[in-house]
ZAKEMI-675849 format. One record per atom (N, C-alpha, C): x, y, z. Coordinates in steps of 0.1 Angstrom, whole numbers, plus 5000, padded with zeros to 4 digits. Example, Ala and Ser with C-alpha at 12.3 -4.5 7.8 and 13.67 -1.06 7.14 Angstrom:
BEGIN
513249435078/512349555078/513249675078/512849785071/513749895071/512950005079/
END
This chain:
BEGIN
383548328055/383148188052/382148188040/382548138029/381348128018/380248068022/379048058016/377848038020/377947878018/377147828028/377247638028/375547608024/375347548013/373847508013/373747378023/372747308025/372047248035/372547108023/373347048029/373546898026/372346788014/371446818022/370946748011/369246838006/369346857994/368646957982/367846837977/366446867980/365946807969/365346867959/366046807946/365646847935/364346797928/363446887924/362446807914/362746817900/362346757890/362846767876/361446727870/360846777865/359546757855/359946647846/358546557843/359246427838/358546507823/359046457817/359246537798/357846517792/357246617789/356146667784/355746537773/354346457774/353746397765/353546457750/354246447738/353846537727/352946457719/351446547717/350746507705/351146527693/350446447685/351346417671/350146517666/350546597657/350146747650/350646707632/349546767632/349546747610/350446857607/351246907597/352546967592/351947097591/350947137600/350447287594/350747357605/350747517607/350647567619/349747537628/350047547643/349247537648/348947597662/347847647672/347647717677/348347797684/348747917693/349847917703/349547887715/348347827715/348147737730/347947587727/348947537718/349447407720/349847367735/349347267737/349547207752/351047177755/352247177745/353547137747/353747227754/353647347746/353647477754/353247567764/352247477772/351447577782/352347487797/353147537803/353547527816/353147577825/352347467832/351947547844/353247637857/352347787860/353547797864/354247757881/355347817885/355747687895/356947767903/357047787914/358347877922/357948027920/358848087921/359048247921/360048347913/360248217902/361548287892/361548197880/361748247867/361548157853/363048207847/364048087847/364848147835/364848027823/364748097816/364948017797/366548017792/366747947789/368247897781/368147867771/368947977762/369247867750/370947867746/371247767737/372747807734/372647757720/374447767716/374747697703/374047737687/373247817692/372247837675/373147877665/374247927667/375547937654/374648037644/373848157647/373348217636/372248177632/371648127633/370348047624/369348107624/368848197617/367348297623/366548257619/366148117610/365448087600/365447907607/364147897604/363747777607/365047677601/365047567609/366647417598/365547327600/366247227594/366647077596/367947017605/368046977614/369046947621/369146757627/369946687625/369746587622/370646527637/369746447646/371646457659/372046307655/373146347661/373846217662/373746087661/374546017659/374045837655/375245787657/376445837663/377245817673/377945917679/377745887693/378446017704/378845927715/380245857714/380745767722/381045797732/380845757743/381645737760/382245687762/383545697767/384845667769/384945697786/385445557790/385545547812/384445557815/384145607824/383245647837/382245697825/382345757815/381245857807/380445747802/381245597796/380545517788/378945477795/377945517784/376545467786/375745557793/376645667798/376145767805/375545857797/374345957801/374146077794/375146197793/375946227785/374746307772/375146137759/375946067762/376445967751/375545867752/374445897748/372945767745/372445857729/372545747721/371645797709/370945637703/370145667696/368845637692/368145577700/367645417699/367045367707/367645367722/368445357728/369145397737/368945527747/368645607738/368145787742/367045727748/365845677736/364745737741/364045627753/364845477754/365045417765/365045517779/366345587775/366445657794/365345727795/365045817787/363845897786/362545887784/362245737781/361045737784/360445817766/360845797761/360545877745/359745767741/358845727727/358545627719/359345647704/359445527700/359545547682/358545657676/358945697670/358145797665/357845887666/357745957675/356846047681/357746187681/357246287684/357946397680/359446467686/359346357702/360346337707/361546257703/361246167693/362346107685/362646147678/361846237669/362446307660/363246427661/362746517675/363846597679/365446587688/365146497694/366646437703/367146317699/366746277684/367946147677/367546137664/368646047656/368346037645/367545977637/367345877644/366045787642/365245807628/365145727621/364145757611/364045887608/365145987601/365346137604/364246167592/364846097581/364246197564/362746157568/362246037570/360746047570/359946117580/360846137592/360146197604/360446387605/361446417598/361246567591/360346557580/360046537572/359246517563/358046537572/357746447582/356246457587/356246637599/357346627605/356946707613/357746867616/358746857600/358946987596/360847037600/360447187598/361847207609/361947237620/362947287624/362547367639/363847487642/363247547652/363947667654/363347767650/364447897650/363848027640/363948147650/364548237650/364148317663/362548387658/362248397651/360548467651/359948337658/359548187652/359348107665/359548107679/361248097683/361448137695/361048247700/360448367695/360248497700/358748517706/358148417696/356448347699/356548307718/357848197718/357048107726/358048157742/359448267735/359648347747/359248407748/357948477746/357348597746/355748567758/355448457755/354648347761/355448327775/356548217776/356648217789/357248267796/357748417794/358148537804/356848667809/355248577799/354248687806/353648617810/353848457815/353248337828/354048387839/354948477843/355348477854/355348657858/355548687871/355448827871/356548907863/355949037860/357349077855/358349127865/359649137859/360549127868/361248967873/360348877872/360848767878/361248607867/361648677856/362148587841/363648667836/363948557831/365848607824/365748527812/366348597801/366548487792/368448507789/368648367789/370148347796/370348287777/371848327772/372448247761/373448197766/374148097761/375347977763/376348027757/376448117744/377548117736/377448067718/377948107711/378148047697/376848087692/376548217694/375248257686/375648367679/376248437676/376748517666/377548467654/377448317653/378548307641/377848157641/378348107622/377548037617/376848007606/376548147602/375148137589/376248267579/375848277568/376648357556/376448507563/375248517566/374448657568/375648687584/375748647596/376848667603/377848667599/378348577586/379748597585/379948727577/378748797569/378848917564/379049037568/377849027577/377649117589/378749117602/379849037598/380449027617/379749017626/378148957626/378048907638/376849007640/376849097633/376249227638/374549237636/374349187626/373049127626/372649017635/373248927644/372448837652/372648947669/373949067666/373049137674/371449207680/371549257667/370249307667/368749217669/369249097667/367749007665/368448977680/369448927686/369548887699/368749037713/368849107704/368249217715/366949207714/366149217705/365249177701/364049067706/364948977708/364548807711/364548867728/365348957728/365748967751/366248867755/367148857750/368348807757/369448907769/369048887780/370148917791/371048907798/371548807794/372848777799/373548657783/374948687783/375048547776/376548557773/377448427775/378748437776/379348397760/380548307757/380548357745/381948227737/382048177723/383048117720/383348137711/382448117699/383348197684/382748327685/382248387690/382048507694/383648567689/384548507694/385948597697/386748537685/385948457677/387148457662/386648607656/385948677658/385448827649/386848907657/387548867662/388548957666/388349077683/388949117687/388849227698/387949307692/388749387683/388149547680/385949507675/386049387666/385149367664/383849297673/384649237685/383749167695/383149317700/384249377706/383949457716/382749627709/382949587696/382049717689/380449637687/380349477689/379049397687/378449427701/379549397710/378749417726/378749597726/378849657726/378349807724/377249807720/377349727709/375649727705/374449657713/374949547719/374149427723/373749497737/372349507740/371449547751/371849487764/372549337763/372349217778/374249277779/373849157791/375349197793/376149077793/377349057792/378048997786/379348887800/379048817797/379848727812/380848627810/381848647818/382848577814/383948537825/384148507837/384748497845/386048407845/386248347833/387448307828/387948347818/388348457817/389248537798/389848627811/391448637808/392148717821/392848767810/393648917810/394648977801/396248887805/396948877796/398348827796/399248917806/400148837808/400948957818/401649077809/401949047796/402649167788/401249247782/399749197782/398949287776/398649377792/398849337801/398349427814/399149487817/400449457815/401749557818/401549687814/401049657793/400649757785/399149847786/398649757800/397049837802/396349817791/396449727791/395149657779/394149717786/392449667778/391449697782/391049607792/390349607798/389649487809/388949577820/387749467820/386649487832/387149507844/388249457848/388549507863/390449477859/391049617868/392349617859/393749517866/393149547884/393649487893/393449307894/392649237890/392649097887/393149117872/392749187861/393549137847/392149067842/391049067852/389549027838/389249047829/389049007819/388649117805/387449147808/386449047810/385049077810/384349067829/383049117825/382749107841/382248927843/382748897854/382648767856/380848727860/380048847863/378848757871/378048867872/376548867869/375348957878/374748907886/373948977896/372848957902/371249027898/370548927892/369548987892/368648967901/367949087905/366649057912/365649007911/365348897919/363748837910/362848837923/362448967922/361548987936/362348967946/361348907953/362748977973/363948887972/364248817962/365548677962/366848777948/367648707953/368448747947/369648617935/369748617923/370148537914/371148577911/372548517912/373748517909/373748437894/374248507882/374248467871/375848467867/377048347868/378348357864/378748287851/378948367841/379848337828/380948267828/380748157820/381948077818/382448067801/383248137798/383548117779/383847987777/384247947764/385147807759/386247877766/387047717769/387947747778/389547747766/389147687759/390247687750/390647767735/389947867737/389847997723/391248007721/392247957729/393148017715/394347857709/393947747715/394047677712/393547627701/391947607698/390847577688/391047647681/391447777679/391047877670/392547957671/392448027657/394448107656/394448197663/395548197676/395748297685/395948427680/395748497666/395648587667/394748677665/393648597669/392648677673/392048737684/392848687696/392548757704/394148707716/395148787705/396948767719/396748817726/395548917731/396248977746/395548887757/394348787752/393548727763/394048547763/394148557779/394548397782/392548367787/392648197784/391248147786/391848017797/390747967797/391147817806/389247797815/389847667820/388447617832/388647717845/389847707846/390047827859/388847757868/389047647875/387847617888/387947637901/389347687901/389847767915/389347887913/389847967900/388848087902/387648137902/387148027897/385448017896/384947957909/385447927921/385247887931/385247997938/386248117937/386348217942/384848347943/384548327926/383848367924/382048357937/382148247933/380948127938/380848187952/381948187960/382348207975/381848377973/382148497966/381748567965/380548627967/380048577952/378248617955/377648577964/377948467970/377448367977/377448447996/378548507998/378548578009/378648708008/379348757998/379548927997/378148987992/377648897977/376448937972/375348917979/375348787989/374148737994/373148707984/374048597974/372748517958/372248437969/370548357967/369948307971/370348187963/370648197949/371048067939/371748137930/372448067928/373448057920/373547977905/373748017893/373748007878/374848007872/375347867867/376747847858/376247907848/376348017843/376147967822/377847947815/377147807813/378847777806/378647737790/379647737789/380447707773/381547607775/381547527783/382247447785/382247277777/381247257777/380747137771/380347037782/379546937780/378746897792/379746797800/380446707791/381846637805/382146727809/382846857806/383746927816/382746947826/381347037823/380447037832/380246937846/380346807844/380046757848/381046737859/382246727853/383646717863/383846847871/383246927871/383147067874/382347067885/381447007886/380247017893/380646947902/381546867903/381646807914/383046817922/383646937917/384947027918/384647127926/383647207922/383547367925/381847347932/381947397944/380547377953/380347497954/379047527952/377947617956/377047657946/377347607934/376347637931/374947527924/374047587920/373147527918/372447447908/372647517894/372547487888/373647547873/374147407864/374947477855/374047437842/373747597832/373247597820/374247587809/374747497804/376047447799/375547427780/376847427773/376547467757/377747327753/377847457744/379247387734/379547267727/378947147733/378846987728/377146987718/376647077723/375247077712/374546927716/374646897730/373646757736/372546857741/371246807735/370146827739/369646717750/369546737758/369546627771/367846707781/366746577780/365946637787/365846707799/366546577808/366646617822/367946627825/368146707836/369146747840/369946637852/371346627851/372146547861/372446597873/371946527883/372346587895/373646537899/375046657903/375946557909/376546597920/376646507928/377146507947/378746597943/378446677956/379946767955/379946797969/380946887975/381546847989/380446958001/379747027994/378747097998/376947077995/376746987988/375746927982/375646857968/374546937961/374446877948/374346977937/374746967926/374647067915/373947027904/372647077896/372146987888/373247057869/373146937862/374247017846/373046937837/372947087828/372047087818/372747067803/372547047794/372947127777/371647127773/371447237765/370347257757/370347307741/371747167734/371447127720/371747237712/371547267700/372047357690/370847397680/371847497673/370447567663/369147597665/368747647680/367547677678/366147637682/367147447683/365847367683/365447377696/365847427706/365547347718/365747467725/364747487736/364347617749/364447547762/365747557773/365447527783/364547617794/363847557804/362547687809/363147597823/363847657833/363847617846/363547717858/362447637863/361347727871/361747697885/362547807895/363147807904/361847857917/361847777926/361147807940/362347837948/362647977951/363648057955/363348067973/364148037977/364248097995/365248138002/365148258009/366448308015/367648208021/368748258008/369848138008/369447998004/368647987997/368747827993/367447847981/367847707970/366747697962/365947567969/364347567969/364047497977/363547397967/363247417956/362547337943/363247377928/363047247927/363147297906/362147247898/362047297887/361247237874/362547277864/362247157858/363047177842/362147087831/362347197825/362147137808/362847157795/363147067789/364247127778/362947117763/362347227760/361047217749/361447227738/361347117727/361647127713/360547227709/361647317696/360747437693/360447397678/359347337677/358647317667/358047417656/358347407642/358447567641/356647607634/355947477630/355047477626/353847477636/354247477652/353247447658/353847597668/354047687666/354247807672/354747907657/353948007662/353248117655/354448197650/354948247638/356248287637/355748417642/356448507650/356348687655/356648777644/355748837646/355448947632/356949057631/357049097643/358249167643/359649137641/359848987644/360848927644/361448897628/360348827623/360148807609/360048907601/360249057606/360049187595/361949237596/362049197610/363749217611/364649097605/364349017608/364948907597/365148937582/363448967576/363348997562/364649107560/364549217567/365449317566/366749317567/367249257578/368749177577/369349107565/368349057561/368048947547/368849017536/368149097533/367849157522/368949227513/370249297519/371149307510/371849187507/371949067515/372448987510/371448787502/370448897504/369148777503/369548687489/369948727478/369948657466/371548617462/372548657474/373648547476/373048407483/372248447494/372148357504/371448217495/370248277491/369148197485/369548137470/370648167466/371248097452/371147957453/370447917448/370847757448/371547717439/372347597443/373547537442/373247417428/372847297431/372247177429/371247117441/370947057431/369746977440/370846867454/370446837460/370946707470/370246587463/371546517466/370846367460/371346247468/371046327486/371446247495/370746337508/370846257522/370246367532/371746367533/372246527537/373446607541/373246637557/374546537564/374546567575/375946617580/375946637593/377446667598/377346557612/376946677621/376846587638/377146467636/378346417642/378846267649/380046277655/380746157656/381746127660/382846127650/382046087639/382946047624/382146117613/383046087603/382346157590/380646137588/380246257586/379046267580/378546327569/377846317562/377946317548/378146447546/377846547548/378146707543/379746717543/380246627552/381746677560/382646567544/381746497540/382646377527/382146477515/381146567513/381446647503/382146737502/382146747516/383346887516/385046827514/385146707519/386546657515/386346587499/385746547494/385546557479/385746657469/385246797476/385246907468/386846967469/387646947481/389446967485/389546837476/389346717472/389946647465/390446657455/389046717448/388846747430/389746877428/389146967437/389747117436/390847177437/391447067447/392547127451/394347017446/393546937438/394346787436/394946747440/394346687452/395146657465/394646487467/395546417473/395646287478/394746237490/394646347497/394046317508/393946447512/392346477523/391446567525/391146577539/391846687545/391146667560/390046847561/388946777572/387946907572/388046857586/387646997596/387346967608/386346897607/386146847628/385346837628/384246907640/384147037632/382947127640/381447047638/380847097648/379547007654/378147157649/378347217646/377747317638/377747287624/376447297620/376447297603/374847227602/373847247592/372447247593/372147087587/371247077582/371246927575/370046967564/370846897553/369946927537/369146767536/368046797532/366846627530/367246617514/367246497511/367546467499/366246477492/366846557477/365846627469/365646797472/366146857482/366247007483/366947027480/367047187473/367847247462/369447317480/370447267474/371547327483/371847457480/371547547487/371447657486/372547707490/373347867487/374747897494/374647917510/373247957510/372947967527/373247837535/373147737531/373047557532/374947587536/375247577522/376847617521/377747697535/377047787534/377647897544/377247837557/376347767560/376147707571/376547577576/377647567569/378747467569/379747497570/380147617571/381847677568/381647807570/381247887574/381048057578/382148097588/383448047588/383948127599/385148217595/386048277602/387048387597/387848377590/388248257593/389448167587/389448027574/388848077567/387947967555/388647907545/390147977546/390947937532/391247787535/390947747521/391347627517/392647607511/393547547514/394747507512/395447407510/396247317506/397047237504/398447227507/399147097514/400447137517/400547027519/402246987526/403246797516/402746767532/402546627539/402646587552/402546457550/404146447559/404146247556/403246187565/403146027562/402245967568/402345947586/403345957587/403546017603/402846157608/403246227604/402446327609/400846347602/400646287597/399046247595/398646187609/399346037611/398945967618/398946077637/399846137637/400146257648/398546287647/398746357636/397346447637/396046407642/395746267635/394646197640/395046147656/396046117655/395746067669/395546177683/396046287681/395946427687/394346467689/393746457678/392246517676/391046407684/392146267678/391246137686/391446137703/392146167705/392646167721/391646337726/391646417720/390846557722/389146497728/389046417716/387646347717/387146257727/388246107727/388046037735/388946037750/389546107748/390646107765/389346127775/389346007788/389245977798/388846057808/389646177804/389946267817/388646407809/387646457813/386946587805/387746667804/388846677810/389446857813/390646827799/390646747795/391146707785/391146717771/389546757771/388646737759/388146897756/388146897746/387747027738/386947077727/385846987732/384746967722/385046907712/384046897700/384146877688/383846737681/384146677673/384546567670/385646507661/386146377653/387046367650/387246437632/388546477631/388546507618/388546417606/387346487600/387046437589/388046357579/388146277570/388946277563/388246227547/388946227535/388746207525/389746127517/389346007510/390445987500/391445847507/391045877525/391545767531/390945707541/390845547541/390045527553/391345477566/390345447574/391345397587/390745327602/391345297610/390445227618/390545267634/389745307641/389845387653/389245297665/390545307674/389845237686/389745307695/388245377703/388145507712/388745457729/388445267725/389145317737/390745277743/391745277735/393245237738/393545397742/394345407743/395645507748/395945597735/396245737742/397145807727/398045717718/398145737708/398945657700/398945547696/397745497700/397245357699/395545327693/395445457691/393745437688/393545457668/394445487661/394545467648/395645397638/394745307632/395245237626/395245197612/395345117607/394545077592/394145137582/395945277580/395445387571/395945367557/394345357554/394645337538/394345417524/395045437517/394645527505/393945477503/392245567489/391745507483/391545377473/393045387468/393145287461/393645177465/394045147482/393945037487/395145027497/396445107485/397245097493/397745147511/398845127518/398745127529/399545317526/399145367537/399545497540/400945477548/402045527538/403445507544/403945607552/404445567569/405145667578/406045747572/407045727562/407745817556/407945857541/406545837537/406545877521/405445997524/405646097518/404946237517/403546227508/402946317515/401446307507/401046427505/400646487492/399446607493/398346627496/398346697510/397146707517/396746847516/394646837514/394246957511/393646947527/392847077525/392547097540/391847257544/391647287555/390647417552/390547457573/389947607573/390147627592/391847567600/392347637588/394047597598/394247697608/394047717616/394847737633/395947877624/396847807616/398047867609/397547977598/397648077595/397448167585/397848117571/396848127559/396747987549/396348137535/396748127523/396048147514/395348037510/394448117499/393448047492/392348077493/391248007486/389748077483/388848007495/388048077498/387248027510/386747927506/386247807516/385647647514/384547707506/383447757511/382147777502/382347807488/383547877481/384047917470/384147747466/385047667474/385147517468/384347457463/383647427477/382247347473/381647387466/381147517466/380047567451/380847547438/382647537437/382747507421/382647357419/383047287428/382647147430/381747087427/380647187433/378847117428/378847167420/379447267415/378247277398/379147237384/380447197387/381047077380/380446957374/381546917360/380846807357/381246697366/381946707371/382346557385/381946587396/380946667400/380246657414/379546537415/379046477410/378046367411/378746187408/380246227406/381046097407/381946077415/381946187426/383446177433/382646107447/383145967452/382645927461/383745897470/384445947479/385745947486/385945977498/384145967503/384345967523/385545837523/385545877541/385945797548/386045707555/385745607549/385045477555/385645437569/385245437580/385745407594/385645287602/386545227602/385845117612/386145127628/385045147636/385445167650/385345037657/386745027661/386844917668/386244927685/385544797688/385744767705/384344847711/383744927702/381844987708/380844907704/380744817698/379644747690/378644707700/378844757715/377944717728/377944887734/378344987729/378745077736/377245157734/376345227741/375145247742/375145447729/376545467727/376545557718/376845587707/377045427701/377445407688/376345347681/375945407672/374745347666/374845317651/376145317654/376345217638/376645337628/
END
């Protein structure tokens, strides 16, 4: 019989730290944001999503992240005034600046960037010697090896070394696996933690042929779960990857492994540690994204808490949700860096009897950059330091990405396929990774690269009538808004250039785009052919990598005239609590 928790758990959740407003200089490392009192008998820290970043950003969120059904108005889909409503945040304050868009350029201006692993190395370093040793983990989500130029150089192999570094012990995984097999599996050789994944199973023709895998008799690739000790209790920690790596991304990078949610098998799991291991608590780390999470949690019982990635929602407090055994609380803890979850467990035989949670924006000016950290960075740097640091042109806009819809980095990059590639229309994903430049900072290729760093970079061109345009969008728009989470696969809608159109998130497949129009006005015809540029095709593509584009783009004499986003009109949210216009 798996282990049954006690019906009803009461959870505590720390209501979100008061932040003093601090002048743009360093400042002490006993800032009060930072000092947690400590609390239970076990500390783990989470982070996810940083995509490479070792170096302090700018990161700008969202200013639409729509809810669709049962999701609408719910967290994680609250931005600006709305966010800091549930939360209890003010205008202004350092809290607004880190979990919404809000008045972004003047409020980075005031209160800097954030992230950095030498930062985060400061203030993990701090709250794993507030507790005994032995009884702290530092847990990763996934999508931290890939991202920045310097990983796409290195394969990844440099955010090895700073990830060992930082002590990271555990951490599951999603573009992790565009570097290929031969290449993942020579990064984890290197990588000190261990590596978790309870849903990646070998194909029935790669196990026939005895592929590689963690256990040969299930067909696992990787080991699904540890237990760590944290004093006399025991902590079940289970890996969950993106569920959809070879969908998202070109199956051939990894044909011998099937992925999926697998919540029967991860139930199995759960039932396991839970009786065989005898875990006292139990730990999702997922890569799922936080709807799936959420529909998950209230699927798969026993465990306790899920540290969840992939959507890049920084969400203070955590959701508790009723499931057929109790309650499960689901976290995300945001992207690049910015953000340290610290959940402080009061552990007791077979059951968690308390929580603390905090999700702490990592301010980079008010924690002490680590001397060591910052000497391995410099060093990583350094063969490729004066590609990275080449500046481009100046910005003569703030460069964003994060939304639902086009944001301005994502309309220069279909500008630059416009000009470049002389094409009619311009589609760029829409990945939820990429940094944000302030208008007046020099765009640097690091900037560049941290817009487009992944394996598959060729830019390309090819004929597609207005029907299968309209296919396309409506395939990506249903990915985004469909109803159902297990449906959804992160991300957001694809970019477009050169055409606008009109999206209603909430009708049916096939019914949510409309009003597709060339730039020049006319109507986009179902059976007249169009040349479309485009870039990250699924399909094996020649051509010069995007960052090759965009840098001949900007330093052209028509960089500074081509104005050919995609103007959107979203029908039917104009009351929806995650559309902010």
């Amino acid at each position: 019989m798996p282990f049954r928790r006690r019906d009803v758990l009461k959870w505590a959740v720390a209501a979100p730290a008061v932040l003093k407003l601090l002048p743009s200089s360093a400042a002490e490392d006993g800032d009060a944001l930072y000092n947690l009192p400590a609390f239970g008998n076990a500390r783990v820290l989470h982070m996810t999503d940083t995509h490479a970043q070792l170096r302090p950003v700018y990161f700008r969120e969202p200013s639409v992240n729509i809810g669709i059904g049962a999701m609408r108005g719910r967290v994680p889909h609250l931005v600006g005034e709305g966010f800091l409503k549930e939360f209890g945040f003010s205008p202004g304050s350092p809290e607004a600046y880190a979990f919404t868009f809000l008045d972004f350029t003047k409020q980075a201006e005031h209160f800097g960037q954030m992230g950095g692993f030498a930062h985060l190395r400061t203030l993990i370093k701090k709250l794993r010697a507030e507790v005994p040793t032995g009884r702290s983990l530092l847990l990763d989500g996934g999508d931290l090896w890939q991202g920045s130029g310097l990983a796409y150089m290195t394969q990844g192999a440099d955010m090895v070394e700073a990830s060992n570094l930082l002590g990271i012990d555990a951490m599951t995984g999603h573009f992790e696996f565009t570097y290929g097999e031969a290449t993942l599996r020579k990064n984890l050789g290197n990588f000190k933690g261990e590596f978790l994944a309870q849903n990646v199973f070998l194909t029935e023709e790669a196990a026939f042929n005895d592929a590689k895998a963690f256990d040969s008799a299930s067909g696992r690739v990787f080991k699904p779960f540890t237990i760590k000790e944290m004093g006399d209790y025991r902590l079940a920690v289970i890996g969950q990857a993106f569920p959809y790596v070879p969908v998202a991304h070109p199956k051939r990078f990894v044909p011998d492994w099937t992925f999926g949610i697998k919540d029967d098998e991860l139930q199995k799991v759960v039932n396991q540690v839970r009786s065989e291991d005898k875990a006292d608590a139990v730990i999702l780390l997922s890569h799922n994204g936080m709807d799936v999470d959420l529909k998950l949690a209230s699927r798969v019982t026993g465990i306790d808490i899920i540290l969840g990635g992939h959507t890049h929602d920084a969400v203070p407090r955590p959701i508790s949700v009723s499931n057929a055994s109790g309650k499960t609380l689901v976290t995300n803890a945001g992207s690049n860096g910015k953000f340290l979850g610290v959940i402080d467990l009061d552990l007791a035989k077979g059951a968690v009897k308390d929580v603390r949670y905090r999700l702490l924006p990592v301010f980079s000016n008010r924690l002490k950059a680590d001397d060591e950290m910052s000497a391995l960075i410099d060093r990583l740097r350094a063969p490729q330091a004066s590609e990275l640091d080449a500046e481009v042109v100046a910005s003569d806009r703030l460069l964003y990405r994060r939304g639902n819809f086009n944001g301005t980095m994502d309309s220069l990059i279909c500008d630059a396929l416009l000009q470049q590639l002389d094409a009619e229309i311009a589609l760029s994903p829409g990945f939820r990774w990429g940094t944000t430049v302030l208008a007046g900072q020099p765009i640097t290729m690091q900037h560049l690269y941290s817009e487009t760093a992944i394996t598959y970079p060729e830019a390309y061109v090819q004929s597609m009538t207005g029907s299968q345009l309209k296919d396309v969008m409506e395939d990506v728009c249903d990915n985004l808004f469909n109803s159902d989470p297990y449906y959804q696969q992160g991300g957001d809608m694809v970019r477009l250039g050169g055409m606008s159109y009109a999206c209603s998130p909430n009708e049916s497949i096939g019914r949510r785009i409309t009003e597709m129009k060339l730039a020049n006005g006319s109507a986009v015809d179902a059976g007249k052919t169009y040349k479309v540029a485009g870039w990250a095709s699924v399909n094996g593509q020649k051509g010069s990598p995007i960052w090759e584009t965009v840098r001949t783009y900007l330093r052209g004499p028509q960089s500074g005239k081509a104005e050919s986003s995609s103007p959107v009109r979203v029908l039917g949210v104009d009351d929806n609590p995650g559309y902010g216009g």
